[in-house]
C-alpha positions in Angstrom: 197.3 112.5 277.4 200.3 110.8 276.5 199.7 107.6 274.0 201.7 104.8 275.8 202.2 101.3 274.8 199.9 98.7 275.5 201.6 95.5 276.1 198.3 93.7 276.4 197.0 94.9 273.6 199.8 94.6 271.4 200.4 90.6 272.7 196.5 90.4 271.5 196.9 92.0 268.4 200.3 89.7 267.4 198.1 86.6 268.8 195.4 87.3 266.2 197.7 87.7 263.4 198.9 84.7 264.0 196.4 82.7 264.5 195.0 84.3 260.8 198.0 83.0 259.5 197.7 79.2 260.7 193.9 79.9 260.3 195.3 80.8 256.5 197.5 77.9 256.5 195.1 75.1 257.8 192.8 76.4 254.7 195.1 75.8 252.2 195.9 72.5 253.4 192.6 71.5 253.7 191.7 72.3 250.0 194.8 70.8 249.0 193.7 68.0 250.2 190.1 68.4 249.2 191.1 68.5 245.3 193.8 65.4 246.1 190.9 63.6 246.9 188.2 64.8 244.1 190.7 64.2 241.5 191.5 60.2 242.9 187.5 59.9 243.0 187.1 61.3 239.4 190.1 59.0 238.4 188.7 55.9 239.9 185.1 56.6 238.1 186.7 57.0 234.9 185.2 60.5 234.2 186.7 62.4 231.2 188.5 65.0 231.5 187.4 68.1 229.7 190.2 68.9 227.4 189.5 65.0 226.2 185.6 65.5 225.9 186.3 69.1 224.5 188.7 67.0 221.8 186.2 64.0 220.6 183.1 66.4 220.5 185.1 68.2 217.8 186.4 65.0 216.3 182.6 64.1 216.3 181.4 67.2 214.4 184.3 67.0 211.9 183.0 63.1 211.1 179.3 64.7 211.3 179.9 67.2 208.4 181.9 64.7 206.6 179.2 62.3 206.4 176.8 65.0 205.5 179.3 65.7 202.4 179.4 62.2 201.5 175.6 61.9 201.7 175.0 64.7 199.4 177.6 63.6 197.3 176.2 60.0 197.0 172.8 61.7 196.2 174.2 63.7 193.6 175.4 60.5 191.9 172.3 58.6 191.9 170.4 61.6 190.6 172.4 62.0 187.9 172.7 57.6 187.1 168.9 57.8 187.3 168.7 60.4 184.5 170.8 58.5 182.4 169.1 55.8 179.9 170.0 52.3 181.5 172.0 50.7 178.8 170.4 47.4 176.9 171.5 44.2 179.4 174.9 42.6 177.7 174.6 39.1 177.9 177.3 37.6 180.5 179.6 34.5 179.1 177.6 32.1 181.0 174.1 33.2 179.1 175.8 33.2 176.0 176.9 29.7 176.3 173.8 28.5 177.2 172.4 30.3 174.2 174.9 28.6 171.8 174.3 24.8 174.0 170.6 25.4 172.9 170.9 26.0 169.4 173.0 23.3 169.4 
């Protein structure tokens, strides 16, 4: 048997390529317009964007372990005030003139 050409067939198979390529087309404009969409939604909520959220959650843990440094230095230093002897009260300017008025 000879192999001959097919017009039919080869009409079909062009036809279905094709269409796959609108089909392939259509798809891309549909989630092009999809994410145009999502995005204005997402926008209008005022939702974060990652890379911001990504950014203050760090800023947030750098403050975090700051703090924590400042607290144990701050405990350091009233450990170390409460071991020393409080010094006798000086009398102020004000309780010392009082004190001479009285004698007086």
């Amino acid at each position: 048997m000879t192999q001959t050409s097919n017009r039919i067939l080869d009409e079909f198979a062009r036809l279905m390529t094709d269409a796959a390529g609108v089909a392939k087309g259509v798809r891309s404009e549909a989630e092009t317009v999809f994410r145009t969409q999502a995005e204005k939604v997402l926008r209008d909520l005022d939702v974060v964007q990652r890379e911001e959220f990504e950014a203050v959650k760090e800023m947030a843990a750098n403050a975090r372990a700051e703090a924590d440094d400042l607290k144990a230095r701050v405990e350091a230093l009233e450990a170390a005030a409460a071991k020393k002897k409080p010094a006798s009260p000086r009398k102020t300017t004000a309780s010392a003139a009082k004190t001479s008025e009285s004698k007086s």
